[in-house]
N, C-alpha and C positions, 0 to 999 in steps of 0.2 A: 974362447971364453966369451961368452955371450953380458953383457953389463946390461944391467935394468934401467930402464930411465924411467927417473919418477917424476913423476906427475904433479904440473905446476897447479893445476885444480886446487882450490882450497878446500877443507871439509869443515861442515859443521858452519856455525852461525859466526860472522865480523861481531865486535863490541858494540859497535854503531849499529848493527841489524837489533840487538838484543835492547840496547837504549832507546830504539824507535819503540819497540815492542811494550817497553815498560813504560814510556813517557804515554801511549795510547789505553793502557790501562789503568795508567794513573788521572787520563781525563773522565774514562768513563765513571770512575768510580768519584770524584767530583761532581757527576752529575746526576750519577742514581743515590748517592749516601741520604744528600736533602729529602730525597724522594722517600726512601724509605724513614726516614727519622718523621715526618708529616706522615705518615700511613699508621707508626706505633702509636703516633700522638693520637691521631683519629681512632684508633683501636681502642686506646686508655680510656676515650669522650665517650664512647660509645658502652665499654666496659664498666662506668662510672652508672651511668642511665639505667643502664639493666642493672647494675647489683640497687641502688635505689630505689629501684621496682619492686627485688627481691626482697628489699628490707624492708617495705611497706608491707608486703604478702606474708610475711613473715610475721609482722607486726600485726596484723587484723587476725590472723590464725591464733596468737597468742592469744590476742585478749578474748579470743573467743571459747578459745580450749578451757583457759587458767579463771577466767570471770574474774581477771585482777584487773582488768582494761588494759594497758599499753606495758610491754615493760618497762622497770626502771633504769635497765642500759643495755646495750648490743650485747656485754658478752652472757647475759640471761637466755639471749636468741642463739646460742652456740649450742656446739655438740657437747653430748654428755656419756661417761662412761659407765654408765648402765641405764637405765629406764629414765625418759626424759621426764623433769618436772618443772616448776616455775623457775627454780634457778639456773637451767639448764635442759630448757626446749626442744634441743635438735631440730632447729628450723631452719637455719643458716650453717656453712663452714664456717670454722673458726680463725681464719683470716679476716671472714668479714664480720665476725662478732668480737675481733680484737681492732676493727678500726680501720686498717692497713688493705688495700687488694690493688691490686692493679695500676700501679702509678697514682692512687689517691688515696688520702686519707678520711676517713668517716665520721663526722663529726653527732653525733643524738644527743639531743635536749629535750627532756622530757618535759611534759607541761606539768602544771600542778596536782595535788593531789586532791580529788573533788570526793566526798563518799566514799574513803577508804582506797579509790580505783587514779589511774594515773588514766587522763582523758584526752587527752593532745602533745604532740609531739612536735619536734624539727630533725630535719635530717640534712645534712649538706655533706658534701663531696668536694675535696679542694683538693688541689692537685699536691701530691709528695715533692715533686721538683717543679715548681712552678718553669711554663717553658717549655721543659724539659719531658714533663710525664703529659702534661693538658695546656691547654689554652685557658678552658672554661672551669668556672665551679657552678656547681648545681646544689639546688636546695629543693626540700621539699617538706608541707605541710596535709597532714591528713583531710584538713577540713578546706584545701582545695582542689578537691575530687580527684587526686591523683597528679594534678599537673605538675612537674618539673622545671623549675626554671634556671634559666644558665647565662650567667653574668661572667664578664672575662674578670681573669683574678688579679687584674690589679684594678678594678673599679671595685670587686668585693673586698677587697684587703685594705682600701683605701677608704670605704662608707662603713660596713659592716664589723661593729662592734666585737661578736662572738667568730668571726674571721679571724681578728687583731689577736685575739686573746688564743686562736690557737696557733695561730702562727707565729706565734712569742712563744708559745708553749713548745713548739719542732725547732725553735731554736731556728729560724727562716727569717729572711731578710723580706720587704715591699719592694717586689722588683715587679718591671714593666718588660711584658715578652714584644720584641721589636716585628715580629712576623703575626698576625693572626689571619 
């Protein structure tokens, strides 16, 4: 009778081989998470500028279509469920004609009304999670040819009056992001 001798070879992976393994991918993911959490943020900054843009291009399309001059708020520049009119444009999706897109929130202040027509506007972008969604908030007015400008949001939440009031209004704290 012939006896087997088994084989003192180990199979498969030690506890220690597989704790190495897990402790090296618990560094790298330590090292890329920051990375990609600065890449969304920059995507939201960037995501912010363009819908800003959109909402200006939108806005001049109005007041040109409608001869009412500006509209009197975002969700007028929304989609509409049959043939667009002054109430409902179909110039913008209705994420950005409800305020909300992309880690920001969208703030329109219409100007006053001059001649029956609404003639200047403000538009600002602050961020939904301050930090967390943006760094920056941007503002924009018509009658500065387009240009965008972008102040970190705790010096806009801390100067700017119409900031304070909506960031009381999101129910959000005046916090300072520790990274820009």
């Amino acid at each position: 009778m012939l006896l087997r001798q088994e084989s003192k070879t180990p199979c498969g992976f030690s506890v220690m081989e597989l704790m190495i393994v897990v402790a090296i991918l618990l560094i790298l993911a330590a090292i890329e998470i920051p990375n990609l959490l600065s890449a969304k943020i920059a995507a939201n900054q960037a995501a912010a500028v363009a819908s800003l843009k959109a909402l200006e291009t939108a806005e001049v399309t109005y007041a040109v279509t409608y001869n009412h001059g500006y509209s009197s708020t975002l969700a007028q520049l929304g989609t509409s469920h049959g043939s667009s009119s002054p109430q409902a444009a179909d110039l913008v999706d209705n994420l950005l004609a409800n305020g909300e897109k992309g880690g920001y929130t969208y703030l329109y202040v219409p100007g006053p009304v001059v001649d029956g027509k609404i003639d200047t506007y403000t538009l600002k972008a602050i961020p939904s999670a301050p930090c967390a969604s943006g760094y920056l908030s941007y503002s924009m007015m018509p009658s500065s040819q387009a240009a965008i400008t972008a102040e970190s949001f705790t010096t806009v939440a801390e100067n700017n009056f119409v900031s304070q009031v909506l960031i009381g209004s999101l129910g959000r704290e005046t916090v300072g992001c520790s990274t820009q």
